[in-house]
C-alpha positions as CSV (number, residue, x, y, z in Angstrom):
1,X,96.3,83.3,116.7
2,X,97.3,85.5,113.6
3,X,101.0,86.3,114.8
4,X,101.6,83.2,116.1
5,X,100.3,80.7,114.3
6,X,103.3,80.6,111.9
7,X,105.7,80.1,114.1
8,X,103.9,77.1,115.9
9,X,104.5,75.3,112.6
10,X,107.9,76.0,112.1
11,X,110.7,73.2,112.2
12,X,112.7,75.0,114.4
13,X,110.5,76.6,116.9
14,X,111.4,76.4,120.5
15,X,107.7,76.6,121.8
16,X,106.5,75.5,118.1
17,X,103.8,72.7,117.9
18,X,102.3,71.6,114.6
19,X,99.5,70.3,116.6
20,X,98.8,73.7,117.8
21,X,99.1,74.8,114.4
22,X,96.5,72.6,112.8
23,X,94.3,73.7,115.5
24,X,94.6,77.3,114.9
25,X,93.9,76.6,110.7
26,X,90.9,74.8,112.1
27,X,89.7,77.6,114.0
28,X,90.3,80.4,111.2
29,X,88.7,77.5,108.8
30,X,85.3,77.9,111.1
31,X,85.4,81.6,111.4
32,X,85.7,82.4,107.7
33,X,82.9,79.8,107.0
34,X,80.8,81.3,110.1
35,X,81.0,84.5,108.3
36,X,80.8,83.6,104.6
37,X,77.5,82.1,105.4
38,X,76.2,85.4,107.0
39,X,77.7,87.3,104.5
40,X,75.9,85.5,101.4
41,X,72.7,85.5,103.8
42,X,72.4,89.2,103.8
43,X,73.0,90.0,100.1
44,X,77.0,89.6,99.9
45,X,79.8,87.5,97.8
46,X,83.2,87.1,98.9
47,X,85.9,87.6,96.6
48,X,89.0,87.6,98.3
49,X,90.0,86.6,101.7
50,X,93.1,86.5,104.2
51,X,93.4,86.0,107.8
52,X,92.7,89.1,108.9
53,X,90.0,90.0,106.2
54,X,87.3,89.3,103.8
55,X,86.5,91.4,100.5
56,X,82.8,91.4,99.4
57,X,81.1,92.6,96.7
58,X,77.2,92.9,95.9
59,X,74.8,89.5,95.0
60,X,73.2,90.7,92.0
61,X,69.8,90.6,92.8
62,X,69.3,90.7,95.9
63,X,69.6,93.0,98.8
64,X,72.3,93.8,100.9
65,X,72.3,94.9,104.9
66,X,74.6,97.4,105.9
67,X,78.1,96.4,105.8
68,X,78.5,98.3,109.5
69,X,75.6,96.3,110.9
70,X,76.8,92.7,109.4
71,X,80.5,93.4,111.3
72,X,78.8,93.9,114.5
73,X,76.8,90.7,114.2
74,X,80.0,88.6,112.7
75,X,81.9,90.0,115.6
76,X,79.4,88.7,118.4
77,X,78.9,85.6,116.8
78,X,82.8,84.9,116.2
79,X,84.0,86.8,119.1
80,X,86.4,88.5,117.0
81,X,86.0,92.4,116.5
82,X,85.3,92.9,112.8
83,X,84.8,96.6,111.0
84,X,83.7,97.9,107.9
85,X,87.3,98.8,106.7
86,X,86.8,100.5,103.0
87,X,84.7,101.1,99.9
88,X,86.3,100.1,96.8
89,X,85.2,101.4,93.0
90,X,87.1,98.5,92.0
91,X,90.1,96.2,92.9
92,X,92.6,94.0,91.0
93,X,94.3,91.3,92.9
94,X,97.6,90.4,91.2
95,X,98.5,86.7,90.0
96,X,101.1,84.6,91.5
97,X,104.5,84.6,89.3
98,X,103.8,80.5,88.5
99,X,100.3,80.1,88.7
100,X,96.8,82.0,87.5
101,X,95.8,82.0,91.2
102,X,95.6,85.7,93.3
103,X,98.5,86.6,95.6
104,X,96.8,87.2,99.5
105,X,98.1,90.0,100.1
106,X,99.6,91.8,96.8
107,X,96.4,93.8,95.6
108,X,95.5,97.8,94.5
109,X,92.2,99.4,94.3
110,X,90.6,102.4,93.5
111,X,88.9,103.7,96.7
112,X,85.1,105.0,96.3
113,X,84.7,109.0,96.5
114,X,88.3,109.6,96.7
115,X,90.5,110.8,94.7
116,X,93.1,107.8,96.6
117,X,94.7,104.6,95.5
118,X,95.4,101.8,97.6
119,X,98.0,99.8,97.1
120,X,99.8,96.6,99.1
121,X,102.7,94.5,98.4
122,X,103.2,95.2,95.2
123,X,106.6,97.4,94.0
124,X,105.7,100.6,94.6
125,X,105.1,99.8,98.3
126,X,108.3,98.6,98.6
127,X,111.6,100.8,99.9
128,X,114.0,98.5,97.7
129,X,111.8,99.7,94.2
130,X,113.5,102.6,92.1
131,X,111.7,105.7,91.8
132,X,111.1,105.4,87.9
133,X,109.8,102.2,88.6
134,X,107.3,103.5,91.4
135,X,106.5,106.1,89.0
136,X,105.4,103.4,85.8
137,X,103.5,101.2,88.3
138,X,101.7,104.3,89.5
139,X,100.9,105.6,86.1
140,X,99.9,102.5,85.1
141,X,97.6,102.0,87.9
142,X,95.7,105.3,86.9
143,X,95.5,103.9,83.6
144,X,93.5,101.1,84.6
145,X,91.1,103.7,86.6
146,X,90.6,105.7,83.7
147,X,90.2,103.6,80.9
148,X,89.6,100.1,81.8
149,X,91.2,99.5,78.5
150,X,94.2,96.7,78.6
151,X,95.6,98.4,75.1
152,X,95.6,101.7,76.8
153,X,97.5,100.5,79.7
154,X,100.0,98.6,77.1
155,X,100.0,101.8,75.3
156,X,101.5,103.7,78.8
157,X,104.0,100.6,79.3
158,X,105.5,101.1,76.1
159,X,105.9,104.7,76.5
160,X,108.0,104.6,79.8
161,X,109.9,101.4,78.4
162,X,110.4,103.4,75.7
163,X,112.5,106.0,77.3
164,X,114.1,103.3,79.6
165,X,115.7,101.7,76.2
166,X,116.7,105.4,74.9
167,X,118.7,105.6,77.9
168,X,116.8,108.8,78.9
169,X,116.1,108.2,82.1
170,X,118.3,109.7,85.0
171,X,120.4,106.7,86.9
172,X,119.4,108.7,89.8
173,X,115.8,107.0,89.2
174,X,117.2,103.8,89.0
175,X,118.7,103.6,92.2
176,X,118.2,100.5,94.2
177,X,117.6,100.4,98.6
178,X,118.6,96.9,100.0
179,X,118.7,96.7,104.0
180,X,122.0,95.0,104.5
181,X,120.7,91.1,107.1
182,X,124.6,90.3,108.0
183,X,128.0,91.6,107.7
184,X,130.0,92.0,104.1
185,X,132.3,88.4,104.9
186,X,129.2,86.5,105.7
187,X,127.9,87.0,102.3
188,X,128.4,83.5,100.5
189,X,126.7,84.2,97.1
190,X,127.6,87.2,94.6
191,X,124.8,89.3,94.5
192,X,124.2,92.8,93.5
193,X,123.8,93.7,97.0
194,X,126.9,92.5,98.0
195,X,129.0,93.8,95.0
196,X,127.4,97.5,96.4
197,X,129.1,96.4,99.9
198,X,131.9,95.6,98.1
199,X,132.1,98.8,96.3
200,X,131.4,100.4,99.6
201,X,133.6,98.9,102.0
202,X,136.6,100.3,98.9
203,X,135.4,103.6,100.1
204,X,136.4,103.0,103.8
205,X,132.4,102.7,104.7
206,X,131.5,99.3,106.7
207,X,127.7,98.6,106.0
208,X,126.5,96.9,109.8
209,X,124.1,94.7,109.5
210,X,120.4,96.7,109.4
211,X,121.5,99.3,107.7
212,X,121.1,99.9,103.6
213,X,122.9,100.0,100.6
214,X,122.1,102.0,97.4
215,X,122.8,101.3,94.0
216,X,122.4,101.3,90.4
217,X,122.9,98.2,88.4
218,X,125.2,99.0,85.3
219,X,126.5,95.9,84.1
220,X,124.0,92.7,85.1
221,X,126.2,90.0,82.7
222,X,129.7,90.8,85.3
223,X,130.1,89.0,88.5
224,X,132.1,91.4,89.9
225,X,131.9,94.7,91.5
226,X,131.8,96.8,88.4
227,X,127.9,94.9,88.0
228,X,126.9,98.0,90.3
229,X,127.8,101.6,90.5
230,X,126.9,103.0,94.2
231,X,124.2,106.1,94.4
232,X,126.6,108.1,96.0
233,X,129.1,108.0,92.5
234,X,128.8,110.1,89.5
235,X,126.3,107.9,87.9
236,X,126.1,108.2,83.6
237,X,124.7,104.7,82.6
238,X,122.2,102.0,83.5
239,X,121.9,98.1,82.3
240,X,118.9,98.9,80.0
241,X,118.2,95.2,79.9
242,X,118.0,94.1,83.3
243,X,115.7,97.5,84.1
244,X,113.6,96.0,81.3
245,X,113.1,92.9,82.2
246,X,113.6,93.1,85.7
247,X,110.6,91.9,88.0
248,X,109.5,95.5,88.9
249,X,108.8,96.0,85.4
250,X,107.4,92.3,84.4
251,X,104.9,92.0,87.3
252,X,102.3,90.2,86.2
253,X,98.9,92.5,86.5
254,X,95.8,91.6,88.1
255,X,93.4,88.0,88.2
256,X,90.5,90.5,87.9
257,X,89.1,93.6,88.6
258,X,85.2,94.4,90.7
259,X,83.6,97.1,90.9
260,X,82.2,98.0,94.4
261,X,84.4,96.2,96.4
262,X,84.1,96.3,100.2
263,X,86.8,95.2,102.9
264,X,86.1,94.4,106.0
265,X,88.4,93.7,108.8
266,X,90.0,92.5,111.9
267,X,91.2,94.9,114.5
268,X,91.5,92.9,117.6
């Protein structure tokens, strides 16, 4: 019901129902309410949920069954095979761009015992991030572990803007990866991307749809292709300002952060 319920509710769906997909919501509505309730009966708060899991975290007060156990009897009663997934010291799930609620699935956690981060949809996860700007979110990350402190993390932002606006960082670090969705004269809009194919296709190279281009912005304010400089050229200079205040840099942090978290999860 996961993979498909999406596309039952989608305009243009050849097999696509709406009806089909209100009845799917309706059945996930039932489930997470089936196990909430056994959850909170046995000791546990949910914090967090998707379609596929359920974070929980200790009622104060009162005790808790084994996580392990409380899957097996979720999955029998929901016919759905559940598992105790991960142990969490703590967890921050980040904030929606336009609102003060939690993003589903854009969350990072420190996990209990181990000297591990877990991390999921937020820039460092993602091929198209620059490696400078994997590194800050990283660092920053270990930040939070440490200290706890919102100043101290500020104080590690600054430090690695810092050196952004000095111009000290290697272009090589700000290199962008875009997978290229349809050929170079199908492009309507002037994006960055597509001044990289530009810039590419001047070389005698033809980008086919699927595969990537690589770039460096160096001038955000021009429309044309001297807005990017490609990976493969001798890079010497970087837009400071869009780096700066770029989305990889301005993600907005976390709605909160719990210690001992637990996740548990589908694996049907």
């Amino acid at each position: 019901m996961v993979s498909c319920f999406g596309y039952q509710g989608f305009s243009n769906a050849k097999f696509g129902s709406i009806e089909c997909h209100e009845a799917i919501n309706a059945f996930a509505r039932e489930i997470l309410l089936e196990t909430k309730a056994v959850l909170e009966k046995h000791g546990w708060r949910i914090v967090h949920g998707i379609v596929d899991s359920v974070w929980v975290t200790p009622i104060e007060g009162e005790e808790q069954t084994s996580l392990s156990a409380l899957a097996s009897e979720i999955s029998e009663q929901v016919e759905i095979r559940l598992e105790h997934e991960a142990h969490y010291d703590w967890i921050a799930f980040v904030l929606l761009r336009d609102s003060d609620a939690g993003a589903l699935t854009k969350y990072f956690g420190k996990v209990a015992g181990e000297d591990e981060y877990k991390y999921r949809g937020i820039e460092c996860r993602q091929r198209s991030t620059p490696s400078y700007i994997d590194d800050t979110q990283k660092a920053l990350i270990r930040v939070v572990d440490e200290d706890h402190d919102p100043e101290a993390v500020c104080e590690e932002l600054r430090a690695w803007v810092d050196r952004l606006e000095r111009g000290a960082v290697d272009p090589s670090e700000l290199v962008i990866t875009n997978r290229v969705s349809k050929k170079r004269e199908d492009y309507t809009q002037s994006t960055r991307s597509v001044m990289a194919l530009e810039r590419t296709a001047d070389l005698g190279v033809v980008r086919a749809p699927g595969q990537s281009v690589s770039y460096v912005v160096v001038d955000d304010a021009k429309c044309s292709r001297e807005r990017v400089m490609l990976a493969s050229e001798e890079l010497d200079e970087y837009d400071i300002e869009f780096y700066r205040d770029c989305k990889f840099v301005q993600q907005r942090v976390c709605c909160r952060h719990l210690g001992d978290v637990n996740r548990i999860s589908s694996r049907s």
